[in-house]
C-alpha positions in Angstrom: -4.2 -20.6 -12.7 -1.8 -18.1 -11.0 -1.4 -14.6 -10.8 0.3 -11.8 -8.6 -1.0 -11.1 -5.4 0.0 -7.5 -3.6 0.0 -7.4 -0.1 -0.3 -4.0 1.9 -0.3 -3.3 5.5 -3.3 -1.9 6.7 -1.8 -0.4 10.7 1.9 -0.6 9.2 3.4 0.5 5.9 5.0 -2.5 5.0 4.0 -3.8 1.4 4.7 -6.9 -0.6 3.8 -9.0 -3.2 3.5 -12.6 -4.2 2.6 -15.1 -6.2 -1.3 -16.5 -5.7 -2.9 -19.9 -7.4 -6.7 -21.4 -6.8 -6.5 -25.0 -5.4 -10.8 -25.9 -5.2 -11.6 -23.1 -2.8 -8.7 -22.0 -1.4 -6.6 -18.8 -2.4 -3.0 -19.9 -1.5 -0.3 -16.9 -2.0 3.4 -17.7 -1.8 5.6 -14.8 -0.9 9.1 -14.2 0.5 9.5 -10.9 2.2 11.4 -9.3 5.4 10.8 -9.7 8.3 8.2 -12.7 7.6 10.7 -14.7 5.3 9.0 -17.4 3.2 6.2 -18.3 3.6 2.0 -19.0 2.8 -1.3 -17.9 3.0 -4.0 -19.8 2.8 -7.2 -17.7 2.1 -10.2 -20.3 2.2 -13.0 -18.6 0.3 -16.0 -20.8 0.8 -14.9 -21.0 4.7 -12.9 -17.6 6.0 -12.1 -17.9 9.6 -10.4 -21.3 8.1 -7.6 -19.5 6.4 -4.3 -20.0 8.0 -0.6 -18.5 7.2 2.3 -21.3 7.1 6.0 -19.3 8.2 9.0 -21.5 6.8 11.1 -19.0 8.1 11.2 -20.7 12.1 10.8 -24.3 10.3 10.8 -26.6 7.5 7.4 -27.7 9.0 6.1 -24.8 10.3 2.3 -24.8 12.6 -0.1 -22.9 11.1 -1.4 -19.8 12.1 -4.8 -19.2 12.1 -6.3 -16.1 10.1 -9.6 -14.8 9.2 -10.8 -13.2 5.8 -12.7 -10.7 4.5 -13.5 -10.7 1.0 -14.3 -7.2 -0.3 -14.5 -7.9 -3.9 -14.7 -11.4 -5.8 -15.7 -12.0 -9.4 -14.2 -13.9 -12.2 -10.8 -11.4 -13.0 -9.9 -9.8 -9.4 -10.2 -10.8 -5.7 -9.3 -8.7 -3.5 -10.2 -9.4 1.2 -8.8 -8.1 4.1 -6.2 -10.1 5.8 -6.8 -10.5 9.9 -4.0 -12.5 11.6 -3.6 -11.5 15.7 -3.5 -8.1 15.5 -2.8 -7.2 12.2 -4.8 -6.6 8.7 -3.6 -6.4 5.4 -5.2 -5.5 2.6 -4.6 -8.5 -0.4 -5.3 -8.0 -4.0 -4.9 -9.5 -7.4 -5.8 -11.4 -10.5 -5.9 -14.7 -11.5 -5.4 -15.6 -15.3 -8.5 -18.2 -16.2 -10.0 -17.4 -12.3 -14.0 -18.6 -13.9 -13.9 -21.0 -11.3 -14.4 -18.2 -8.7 -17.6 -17.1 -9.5 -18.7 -20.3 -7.0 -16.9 -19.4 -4.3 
């Protein structure tokens, strides 16, 4: 299952988009955009204030950083949470193609 994820700046109006694929619970969207470079977030949707953001960009094994979701809307075609790392939120939506398994989550 994968789909494409858009990412929008909630405080800033920086905007991107990547793409995003279920592994059990976790939401894991792999992007590359300025200034973050590559890199992924891990959204975990059974456990929120788990989710973490892995940067490539400062190295090839990068700590995480931890995150905390929202999830505004979940069903079995769209997901769409709010984004909290430090002091910033972004708003994170998109589809997954076969996403069934989400009606668990």
């Amino acid at each position: 299952m994968a789909g494409i994820f858009y990412v929008n700046g909630i405080d800033t109006k920086a905007c991107y988009q990547g793409t995003g694929r279920l592994a059990g619970k976790v939401l894991i969207i792999s992007a590359n955009a300025q200034p973050f470079g590559k890199h992924d977030l891990y959204c975990d949707l059974s456990n929120p204030t788990n989710s973490k953001c892995y940067y490539y960009q400062t190295s090839p094994q990068p700590e995480p950083v931890k995150a905390h979701i929202t999830i505004t809307s979940l069903d079995e075609n769209f997901i769409e949470l709010i984004w909290t790392e430090n002091s910033t939120r972004w708003e994170i939506e998109g589809e997954l193609s076969g996403s069934v398994a989400l009606n668990n989550a």
